[in-house]
C-alpha positions in Angstrom: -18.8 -9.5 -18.4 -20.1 -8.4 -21.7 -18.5 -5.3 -23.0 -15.7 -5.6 -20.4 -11.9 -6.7 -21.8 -10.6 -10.0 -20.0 -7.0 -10.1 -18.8 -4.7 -13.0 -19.1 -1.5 -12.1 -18.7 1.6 -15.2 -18.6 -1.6 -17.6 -17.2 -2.6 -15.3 -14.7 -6.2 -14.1 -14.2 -6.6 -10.5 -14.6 -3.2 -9.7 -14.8 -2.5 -7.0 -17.8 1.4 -6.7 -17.4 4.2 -8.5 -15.9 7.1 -6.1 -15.6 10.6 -6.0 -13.7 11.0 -2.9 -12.0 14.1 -0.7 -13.9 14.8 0.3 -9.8 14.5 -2.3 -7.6 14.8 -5.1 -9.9 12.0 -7.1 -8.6 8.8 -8.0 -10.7 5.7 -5.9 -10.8 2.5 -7.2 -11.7 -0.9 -4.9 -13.0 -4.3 -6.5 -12.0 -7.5 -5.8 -12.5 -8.7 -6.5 -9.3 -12.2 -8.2 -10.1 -10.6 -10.7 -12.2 -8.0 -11.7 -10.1 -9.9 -12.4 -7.4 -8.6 -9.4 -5.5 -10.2 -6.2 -3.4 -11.3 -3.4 -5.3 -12.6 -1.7 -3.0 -9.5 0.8 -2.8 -9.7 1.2 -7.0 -9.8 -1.3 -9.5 -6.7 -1.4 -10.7 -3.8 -3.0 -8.7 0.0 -3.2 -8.8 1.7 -5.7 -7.1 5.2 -6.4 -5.9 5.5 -9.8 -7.0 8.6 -10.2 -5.0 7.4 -9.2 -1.2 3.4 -9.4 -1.5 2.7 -5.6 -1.5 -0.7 -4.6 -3.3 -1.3 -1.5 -4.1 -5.1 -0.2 -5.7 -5.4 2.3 -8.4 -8.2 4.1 -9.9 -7.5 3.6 -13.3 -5.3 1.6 -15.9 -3.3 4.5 -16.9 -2.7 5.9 -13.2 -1.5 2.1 -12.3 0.9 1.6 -15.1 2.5 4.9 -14.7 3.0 4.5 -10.9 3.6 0.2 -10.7 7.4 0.6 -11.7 8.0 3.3 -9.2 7.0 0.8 -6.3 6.7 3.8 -3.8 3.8 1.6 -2.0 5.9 -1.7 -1.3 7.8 -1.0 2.5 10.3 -3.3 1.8 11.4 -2.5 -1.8 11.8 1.3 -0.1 13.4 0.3 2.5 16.1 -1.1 0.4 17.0 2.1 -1.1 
């Protein structure tokens, strides 16, 4: 992946952030998808809800860490409210 920055995050491949989410208090994780081993197909970027599974795909870095905290895609962190 010449040319391409490498992510390793807290030991975890392709992971750029680990955050805790200021609302919901669980942790949120930003991937990029190819070196995590996970689908890009929906974007290449991809937040997850490290505390109930939910993956979300983004189209780019910026859109991804503006939107992961928020955790409007995870069911059960909404459903909480």
């Amino acid at each position: 992946m010449k040319g391409v920055k490498v992510y390793c995050h807290a030991g975890r491949n392709g992971c750029v952030q680990l955050r805790k989410s200021q609302i919901f208090k669980v942790h949120v994780g930003v991937y990029r998808a190819d070196q995590a081993g996970l689908d890009g197909d929906g974007g290449p970027w991809v937040s997850i809800c490290e505390d109930h599974g939910a993956v979300c795909n983004h189209a780019t870095l910026k859109v991804v860490l503006e939107q992961a905290p928020w955790l409007n895609w995870c069911e059960v962190c909404q459903g909480s409210q």
